[in-house]
N, CA, C, O and CB atoms as a CASP TS submission, in Angstrom:
PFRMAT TS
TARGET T0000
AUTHOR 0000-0000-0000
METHOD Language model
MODEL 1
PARENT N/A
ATOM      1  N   UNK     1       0.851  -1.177   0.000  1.00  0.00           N
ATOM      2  CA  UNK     1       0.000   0.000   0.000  1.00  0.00           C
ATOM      3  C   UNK     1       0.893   1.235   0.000  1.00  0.00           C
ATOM      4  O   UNK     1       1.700   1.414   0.913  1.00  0.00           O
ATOM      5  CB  UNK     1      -0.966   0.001   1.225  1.00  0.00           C
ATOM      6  N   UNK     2       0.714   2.366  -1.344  1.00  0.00           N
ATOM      7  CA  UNK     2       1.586   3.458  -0.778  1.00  0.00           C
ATOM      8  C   UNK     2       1.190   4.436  -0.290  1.00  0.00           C
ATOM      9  O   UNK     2       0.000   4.496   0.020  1.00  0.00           O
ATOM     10  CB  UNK     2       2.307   3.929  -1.471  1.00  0.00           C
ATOM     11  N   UNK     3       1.977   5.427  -0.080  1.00  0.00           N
ATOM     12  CA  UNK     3       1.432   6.459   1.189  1.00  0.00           C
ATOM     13  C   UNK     3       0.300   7.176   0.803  1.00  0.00           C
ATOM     14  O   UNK     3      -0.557   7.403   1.657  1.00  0.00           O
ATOM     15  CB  UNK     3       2.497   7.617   1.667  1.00  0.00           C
ATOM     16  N   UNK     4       0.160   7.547  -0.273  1.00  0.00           N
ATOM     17  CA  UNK     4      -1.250   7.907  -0.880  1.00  0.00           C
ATOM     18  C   UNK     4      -2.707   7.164  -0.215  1.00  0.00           C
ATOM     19  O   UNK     4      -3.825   7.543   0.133  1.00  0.00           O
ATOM     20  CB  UNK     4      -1.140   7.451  -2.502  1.00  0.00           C
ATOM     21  N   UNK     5      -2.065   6.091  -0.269  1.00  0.00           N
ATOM     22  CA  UNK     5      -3.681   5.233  -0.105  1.00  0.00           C
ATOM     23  C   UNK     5      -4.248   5.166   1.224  1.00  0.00           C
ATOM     24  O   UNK     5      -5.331   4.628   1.455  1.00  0.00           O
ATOM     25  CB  UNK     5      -3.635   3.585  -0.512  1.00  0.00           C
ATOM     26  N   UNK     6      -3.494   5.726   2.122  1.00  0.00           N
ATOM     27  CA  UNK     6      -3.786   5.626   3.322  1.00  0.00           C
ATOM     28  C   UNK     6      -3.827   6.842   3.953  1.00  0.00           C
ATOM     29  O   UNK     6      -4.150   6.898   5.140  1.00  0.00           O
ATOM     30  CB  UNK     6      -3.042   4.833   3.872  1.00  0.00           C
ATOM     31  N   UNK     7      -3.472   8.077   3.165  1.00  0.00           N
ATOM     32  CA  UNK     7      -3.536   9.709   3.609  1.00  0.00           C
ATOM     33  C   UNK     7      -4.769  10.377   2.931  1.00  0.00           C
ATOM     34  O   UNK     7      -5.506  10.272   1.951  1.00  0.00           O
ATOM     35  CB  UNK     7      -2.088  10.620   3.079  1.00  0.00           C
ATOM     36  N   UNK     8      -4.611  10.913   3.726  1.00  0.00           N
ATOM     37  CA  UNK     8      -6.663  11.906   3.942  1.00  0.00           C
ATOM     38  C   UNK     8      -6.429  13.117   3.004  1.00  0.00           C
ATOM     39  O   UNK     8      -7.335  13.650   2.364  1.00  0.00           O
ATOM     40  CB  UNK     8      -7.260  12.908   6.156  1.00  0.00           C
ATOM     41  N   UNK     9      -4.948  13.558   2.976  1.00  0.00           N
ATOM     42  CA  UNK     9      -4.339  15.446   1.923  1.00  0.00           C
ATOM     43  C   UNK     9      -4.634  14.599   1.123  1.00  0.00           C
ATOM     44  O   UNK     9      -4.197  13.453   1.020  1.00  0.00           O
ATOM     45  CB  UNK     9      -2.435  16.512   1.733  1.00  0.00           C
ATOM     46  N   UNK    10      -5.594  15.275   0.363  1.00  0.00           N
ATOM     47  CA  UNK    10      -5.497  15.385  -1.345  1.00  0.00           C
ATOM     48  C   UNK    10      -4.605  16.174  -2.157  1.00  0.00           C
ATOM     49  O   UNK    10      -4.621  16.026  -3.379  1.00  0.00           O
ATOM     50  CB  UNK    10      -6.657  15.864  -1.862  1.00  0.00           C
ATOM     51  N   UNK    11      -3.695  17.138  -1.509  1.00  0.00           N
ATOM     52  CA  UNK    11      -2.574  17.926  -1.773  1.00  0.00           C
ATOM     53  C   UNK    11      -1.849  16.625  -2.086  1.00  0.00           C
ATOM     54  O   UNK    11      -1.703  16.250  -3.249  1.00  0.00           O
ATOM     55  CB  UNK    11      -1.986  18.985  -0.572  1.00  0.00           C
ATOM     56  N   UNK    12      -1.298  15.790  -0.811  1.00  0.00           N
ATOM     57  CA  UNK    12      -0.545  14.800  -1.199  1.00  0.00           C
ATOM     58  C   UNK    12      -0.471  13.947  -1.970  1.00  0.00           C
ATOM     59  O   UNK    12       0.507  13.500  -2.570  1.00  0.00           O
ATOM     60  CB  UNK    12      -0.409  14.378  -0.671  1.00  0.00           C
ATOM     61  N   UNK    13      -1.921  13.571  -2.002  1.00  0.00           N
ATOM     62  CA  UNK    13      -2.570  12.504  -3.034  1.00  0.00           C
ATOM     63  C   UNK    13      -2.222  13.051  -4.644  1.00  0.00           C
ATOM     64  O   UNK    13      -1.869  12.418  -5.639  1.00  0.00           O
ATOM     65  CB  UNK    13      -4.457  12.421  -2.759  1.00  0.00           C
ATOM     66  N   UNK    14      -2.452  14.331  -4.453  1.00  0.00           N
ATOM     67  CA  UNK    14      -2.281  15.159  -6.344  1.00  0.00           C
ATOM     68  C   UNK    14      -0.798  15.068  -5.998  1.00  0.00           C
ATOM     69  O   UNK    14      -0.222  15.136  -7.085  1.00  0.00           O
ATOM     70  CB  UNK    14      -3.052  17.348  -6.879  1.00  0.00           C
ATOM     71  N   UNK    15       0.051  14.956  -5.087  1.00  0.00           N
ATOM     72  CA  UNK    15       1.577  15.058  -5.725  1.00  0.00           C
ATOM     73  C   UNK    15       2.211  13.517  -5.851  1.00  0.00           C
ATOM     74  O   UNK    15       3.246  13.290  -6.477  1.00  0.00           O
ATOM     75  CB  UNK    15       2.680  16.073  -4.612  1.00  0.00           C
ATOM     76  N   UNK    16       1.518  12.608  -5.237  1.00  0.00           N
ATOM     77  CA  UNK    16       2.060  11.286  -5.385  1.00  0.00           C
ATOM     78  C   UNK    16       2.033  11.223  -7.119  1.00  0.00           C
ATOM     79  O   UNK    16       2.992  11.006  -7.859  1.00  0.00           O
ATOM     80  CB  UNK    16       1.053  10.019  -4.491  1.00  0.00           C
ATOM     81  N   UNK    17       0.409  11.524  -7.551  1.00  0.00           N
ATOM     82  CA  UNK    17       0.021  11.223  -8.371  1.00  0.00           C
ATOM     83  C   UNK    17       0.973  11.843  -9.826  1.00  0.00           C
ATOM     84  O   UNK    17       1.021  11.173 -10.858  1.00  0.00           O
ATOM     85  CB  UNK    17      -1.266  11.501  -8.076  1.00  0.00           C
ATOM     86  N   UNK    18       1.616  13.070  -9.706  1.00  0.00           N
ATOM     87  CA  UNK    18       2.457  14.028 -10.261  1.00  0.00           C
ATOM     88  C   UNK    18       3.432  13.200 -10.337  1.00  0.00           C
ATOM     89  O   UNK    18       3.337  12.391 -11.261  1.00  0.00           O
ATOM     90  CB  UNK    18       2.719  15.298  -9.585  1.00  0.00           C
ATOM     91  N   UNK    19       4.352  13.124  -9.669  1.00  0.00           N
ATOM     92  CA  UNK    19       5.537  12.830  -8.877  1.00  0.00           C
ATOM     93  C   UNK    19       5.713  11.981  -8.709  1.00  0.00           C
ATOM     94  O   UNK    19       6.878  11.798  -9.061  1.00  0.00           O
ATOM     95  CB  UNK    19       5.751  13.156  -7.962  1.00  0.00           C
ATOM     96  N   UNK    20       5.041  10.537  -8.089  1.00  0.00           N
ATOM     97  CA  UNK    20       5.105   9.358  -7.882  1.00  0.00           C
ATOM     98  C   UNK    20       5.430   9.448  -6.345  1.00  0.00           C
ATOM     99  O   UNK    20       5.723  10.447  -5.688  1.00  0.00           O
ATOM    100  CB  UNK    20       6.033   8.658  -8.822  1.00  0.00           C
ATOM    101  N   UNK    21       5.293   8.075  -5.927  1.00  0.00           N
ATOM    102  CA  UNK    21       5.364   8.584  -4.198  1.00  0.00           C
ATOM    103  C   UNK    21       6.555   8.168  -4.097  1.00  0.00           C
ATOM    104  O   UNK    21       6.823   6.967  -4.122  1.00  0.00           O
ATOM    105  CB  UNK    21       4.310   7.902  -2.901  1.00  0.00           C
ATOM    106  N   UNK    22       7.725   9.404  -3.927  1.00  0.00           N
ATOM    107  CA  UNK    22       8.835   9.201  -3.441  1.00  0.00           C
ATOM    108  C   UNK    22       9.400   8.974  -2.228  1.00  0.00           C
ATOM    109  O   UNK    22      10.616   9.023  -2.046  1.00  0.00           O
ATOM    110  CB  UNK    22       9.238   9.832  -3.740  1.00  0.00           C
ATOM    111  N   UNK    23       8.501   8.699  -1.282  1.00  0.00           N
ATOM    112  CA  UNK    23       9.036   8.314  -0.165  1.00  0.00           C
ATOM    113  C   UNK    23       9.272   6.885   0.412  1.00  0.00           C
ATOM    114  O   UNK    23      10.077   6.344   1.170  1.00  0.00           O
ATOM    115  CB  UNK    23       8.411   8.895   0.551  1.00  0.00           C
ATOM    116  N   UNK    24       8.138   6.527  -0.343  1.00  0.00           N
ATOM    117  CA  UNK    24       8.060   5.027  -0.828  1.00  0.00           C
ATOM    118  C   UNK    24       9.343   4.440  -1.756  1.00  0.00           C
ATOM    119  O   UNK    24       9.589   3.256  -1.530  1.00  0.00           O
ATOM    120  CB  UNK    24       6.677   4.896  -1.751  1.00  0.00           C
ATOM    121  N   UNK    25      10.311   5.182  -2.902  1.00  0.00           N
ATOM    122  CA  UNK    25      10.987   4.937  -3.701  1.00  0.00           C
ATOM    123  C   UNK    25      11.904   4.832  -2.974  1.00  0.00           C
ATOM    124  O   UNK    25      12.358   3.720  -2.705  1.00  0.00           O
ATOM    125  CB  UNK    25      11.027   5.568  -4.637  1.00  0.00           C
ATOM    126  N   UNK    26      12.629   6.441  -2.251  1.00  0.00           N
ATOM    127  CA  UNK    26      13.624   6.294  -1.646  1.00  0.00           C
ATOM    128  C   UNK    26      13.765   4.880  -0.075  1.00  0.00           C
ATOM    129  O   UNK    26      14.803   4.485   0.455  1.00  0.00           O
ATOM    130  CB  UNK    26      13.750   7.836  -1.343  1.00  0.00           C
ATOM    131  N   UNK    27      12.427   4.496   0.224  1.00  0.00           N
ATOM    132  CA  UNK    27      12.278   3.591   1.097  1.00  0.00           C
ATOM    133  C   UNK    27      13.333   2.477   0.911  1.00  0.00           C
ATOM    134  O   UNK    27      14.266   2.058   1.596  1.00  0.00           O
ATOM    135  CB  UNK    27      10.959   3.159   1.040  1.00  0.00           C
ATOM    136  N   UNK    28      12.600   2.048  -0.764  1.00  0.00           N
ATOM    137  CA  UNK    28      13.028   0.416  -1.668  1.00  0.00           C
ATOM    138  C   UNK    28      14.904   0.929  -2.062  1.00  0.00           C
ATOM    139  O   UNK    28      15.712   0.005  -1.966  1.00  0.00           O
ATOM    140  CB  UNK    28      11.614   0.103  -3.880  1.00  0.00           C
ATOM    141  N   UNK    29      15.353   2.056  -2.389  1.00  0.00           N
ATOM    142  CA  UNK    29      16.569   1.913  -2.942  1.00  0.00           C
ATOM    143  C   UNK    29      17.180   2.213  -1.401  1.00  0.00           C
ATOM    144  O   UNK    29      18.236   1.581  -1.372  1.00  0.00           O
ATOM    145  CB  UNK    29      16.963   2.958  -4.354  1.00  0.00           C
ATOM    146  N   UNK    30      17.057   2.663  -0.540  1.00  0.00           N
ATOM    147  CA  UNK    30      17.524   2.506   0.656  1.00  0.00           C
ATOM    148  C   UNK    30      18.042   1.046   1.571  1.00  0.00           C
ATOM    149  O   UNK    30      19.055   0.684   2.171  1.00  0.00           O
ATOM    150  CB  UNK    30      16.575   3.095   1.191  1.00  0.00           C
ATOM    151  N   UNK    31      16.820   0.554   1.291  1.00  0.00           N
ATOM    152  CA  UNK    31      17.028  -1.177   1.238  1.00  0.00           C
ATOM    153  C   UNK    31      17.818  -1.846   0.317  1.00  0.00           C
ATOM    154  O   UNK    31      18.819  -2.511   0.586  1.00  0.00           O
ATOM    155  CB  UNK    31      15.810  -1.885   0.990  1.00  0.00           C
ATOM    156  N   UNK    32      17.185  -1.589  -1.121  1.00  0.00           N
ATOM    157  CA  UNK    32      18.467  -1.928  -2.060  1.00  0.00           C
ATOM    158  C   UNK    32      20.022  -2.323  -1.485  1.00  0.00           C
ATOM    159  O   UNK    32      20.579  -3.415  -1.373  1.00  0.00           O
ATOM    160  CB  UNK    32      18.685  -0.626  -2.917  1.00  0.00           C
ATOM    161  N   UNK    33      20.493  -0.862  -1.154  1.00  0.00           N
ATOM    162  CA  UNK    33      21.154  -0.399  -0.716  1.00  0.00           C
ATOM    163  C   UNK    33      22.007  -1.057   0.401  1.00  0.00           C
ATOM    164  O   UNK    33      23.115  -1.591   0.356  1.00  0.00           O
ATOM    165  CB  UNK    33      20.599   0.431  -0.589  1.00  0.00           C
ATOM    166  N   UNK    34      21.210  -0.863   1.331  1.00  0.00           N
ATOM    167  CA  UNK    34      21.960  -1.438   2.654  1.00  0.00           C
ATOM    168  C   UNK    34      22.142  -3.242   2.223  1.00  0.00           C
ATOM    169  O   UNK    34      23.027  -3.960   2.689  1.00  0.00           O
ATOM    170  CB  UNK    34      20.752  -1.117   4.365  1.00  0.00           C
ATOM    171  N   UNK    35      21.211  -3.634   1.368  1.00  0.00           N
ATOM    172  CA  UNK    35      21.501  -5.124   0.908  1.00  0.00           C
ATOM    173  C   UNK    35      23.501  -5.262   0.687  1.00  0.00           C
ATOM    174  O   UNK    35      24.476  -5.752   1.256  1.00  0.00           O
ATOM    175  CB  UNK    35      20.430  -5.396  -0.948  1.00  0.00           C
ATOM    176  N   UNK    36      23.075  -4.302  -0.762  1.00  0.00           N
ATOM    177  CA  UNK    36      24.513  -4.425  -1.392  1.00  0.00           C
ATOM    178  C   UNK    36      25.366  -3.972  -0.090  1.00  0.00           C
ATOM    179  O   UNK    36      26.346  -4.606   0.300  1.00  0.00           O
ATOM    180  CB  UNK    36      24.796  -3.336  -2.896  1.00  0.00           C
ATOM    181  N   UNK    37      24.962  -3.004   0.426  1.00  0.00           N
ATOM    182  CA  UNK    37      27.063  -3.145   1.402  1.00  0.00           C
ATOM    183  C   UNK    37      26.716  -4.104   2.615  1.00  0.00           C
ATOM    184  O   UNK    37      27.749  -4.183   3.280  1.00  0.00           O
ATOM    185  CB  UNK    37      27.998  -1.024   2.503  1.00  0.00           C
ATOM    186  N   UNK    38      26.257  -4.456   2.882  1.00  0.00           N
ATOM    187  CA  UNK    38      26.016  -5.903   4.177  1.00  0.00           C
ATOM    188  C   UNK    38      26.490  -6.774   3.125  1.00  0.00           C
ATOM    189  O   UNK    38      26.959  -7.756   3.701  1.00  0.00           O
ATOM    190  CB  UNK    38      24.077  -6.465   4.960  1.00  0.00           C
ATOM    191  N   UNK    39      26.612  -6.920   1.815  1.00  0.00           N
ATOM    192  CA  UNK    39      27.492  -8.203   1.203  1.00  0.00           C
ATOM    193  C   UNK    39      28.702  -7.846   0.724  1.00  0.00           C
ATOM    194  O   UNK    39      29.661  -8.617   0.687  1.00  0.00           O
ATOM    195  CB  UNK    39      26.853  -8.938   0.027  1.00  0.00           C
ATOM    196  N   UNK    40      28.718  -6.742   0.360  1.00  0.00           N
ATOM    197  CA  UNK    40      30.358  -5.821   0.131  1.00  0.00           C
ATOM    198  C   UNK    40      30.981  -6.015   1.436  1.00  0.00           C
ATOM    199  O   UNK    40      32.199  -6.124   1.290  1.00  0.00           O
ATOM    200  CB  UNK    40      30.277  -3.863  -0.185  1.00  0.00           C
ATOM    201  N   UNK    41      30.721  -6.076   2.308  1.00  0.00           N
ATOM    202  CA  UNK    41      31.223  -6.099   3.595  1.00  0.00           C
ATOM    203  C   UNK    41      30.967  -7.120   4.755  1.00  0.00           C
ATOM    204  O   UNK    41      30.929  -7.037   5.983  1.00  0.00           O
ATOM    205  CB  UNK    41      30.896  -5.028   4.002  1.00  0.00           C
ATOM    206  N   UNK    42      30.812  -8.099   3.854  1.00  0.00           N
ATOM    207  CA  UNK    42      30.835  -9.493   5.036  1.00  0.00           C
ATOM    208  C   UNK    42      32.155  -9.783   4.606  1.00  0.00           C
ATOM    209  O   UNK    42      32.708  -9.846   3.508  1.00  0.00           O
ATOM    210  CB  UNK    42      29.584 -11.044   4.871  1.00  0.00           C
ATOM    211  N   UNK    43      32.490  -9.937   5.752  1.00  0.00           N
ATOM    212  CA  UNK    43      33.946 -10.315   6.671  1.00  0.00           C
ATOM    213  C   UNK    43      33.710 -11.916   7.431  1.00  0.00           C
ATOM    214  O   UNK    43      34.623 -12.491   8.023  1.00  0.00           O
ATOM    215  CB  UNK    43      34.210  -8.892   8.193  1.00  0.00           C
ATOM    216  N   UNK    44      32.874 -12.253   7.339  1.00  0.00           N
ATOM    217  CA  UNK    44      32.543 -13.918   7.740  1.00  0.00           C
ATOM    218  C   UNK    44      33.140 -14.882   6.844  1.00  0.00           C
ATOM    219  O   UNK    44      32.953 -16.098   6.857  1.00  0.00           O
ATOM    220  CB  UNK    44      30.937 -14.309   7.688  1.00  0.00           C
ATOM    221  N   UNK    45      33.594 -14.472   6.363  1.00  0.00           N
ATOM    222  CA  UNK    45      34.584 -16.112   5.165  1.00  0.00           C
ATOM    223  C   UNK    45      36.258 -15.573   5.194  1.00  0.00           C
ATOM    224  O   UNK    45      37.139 -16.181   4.586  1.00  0.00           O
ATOM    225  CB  UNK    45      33.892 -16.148   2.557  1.00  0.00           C
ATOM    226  N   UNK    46      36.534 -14.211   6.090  1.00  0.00           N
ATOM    227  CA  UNK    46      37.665 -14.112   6.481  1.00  0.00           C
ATOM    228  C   UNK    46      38.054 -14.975   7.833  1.00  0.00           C
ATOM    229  O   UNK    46      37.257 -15.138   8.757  1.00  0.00           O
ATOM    230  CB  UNK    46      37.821 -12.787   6.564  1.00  0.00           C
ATOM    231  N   UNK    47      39.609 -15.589   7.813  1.00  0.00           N
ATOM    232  CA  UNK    47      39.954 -15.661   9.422  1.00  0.00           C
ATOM    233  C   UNK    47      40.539 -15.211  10.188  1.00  0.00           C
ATOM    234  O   UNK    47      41.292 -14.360   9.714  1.00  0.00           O
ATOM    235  CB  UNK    47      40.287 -16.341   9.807  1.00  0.00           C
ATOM    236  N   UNK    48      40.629 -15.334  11.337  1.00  0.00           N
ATOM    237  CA  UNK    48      41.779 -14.189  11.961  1.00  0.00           C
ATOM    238  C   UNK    48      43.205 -14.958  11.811  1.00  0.00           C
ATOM    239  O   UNK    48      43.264 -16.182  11.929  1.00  0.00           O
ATOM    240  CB  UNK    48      41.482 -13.740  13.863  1.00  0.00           C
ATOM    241  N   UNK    49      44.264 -14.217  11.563  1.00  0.00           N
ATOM    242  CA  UNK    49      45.497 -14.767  11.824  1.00  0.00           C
ATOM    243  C   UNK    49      45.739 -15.259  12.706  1.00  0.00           C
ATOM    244  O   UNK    49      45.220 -14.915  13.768  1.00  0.00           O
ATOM    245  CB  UNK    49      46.274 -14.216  11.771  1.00  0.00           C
ATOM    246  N   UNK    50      46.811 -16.474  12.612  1.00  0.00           N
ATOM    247  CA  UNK    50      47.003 -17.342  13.201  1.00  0.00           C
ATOM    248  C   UNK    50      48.131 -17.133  14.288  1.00  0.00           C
ATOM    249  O   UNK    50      49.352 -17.197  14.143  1.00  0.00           O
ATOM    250  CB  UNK    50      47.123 -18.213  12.354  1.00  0.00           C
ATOM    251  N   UNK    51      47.526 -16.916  15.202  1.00  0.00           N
ATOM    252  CA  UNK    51      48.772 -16.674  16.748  1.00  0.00           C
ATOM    253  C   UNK    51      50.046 -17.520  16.754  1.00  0.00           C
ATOM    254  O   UNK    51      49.927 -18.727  16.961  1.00  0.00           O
ATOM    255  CB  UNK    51      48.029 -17.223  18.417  1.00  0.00           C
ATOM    256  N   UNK    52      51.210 -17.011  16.553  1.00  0.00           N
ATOM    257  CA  UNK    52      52.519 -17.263  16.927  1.00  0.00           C
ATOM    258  C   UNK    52      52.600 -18.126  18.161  1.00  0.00           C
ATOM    259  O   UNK    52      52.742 -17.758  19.327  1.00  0.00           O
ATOM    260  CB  UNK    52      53.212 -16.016  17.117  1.00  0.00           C
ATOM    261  N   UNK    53      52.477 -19.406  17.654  1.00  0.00           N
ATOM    262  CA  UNK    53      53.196 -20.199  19.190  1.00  0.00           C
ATOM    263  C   UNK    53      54.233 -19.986  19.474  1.00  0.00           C
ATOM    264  O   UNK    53      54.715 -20.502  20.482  1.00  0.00           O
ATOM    265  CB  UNK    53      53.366 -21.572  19.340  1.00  0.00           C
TER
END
């Protein structure tokens, strides 16, 4: 459901409708987002060096 469909401004409603609901967009590439660097940056298939006996 996007934010339109659940808000009472018809101001808002005419700018989703303009515009598209960008708050909703920036929501999904935000997520996108944090996807790609949580896998750019797993460090779990590294090991730690091995201590000098």
């Amino acid at each position: 459901m996007s934010s339109a469909e659940v808000s009472d401004a018809p101001i808002y409603a005419g700018l989703v409708e303009e515009q598209g609901d960008v708050p909703a967009e920036v929501r999904r590439v935000a997520e996108e987002t944090l996807l790609e660097v949580e896998s750019a940056l797993d460090f779990s298939s590294v090991r730690a060096p091995a201590v000098a006996r």
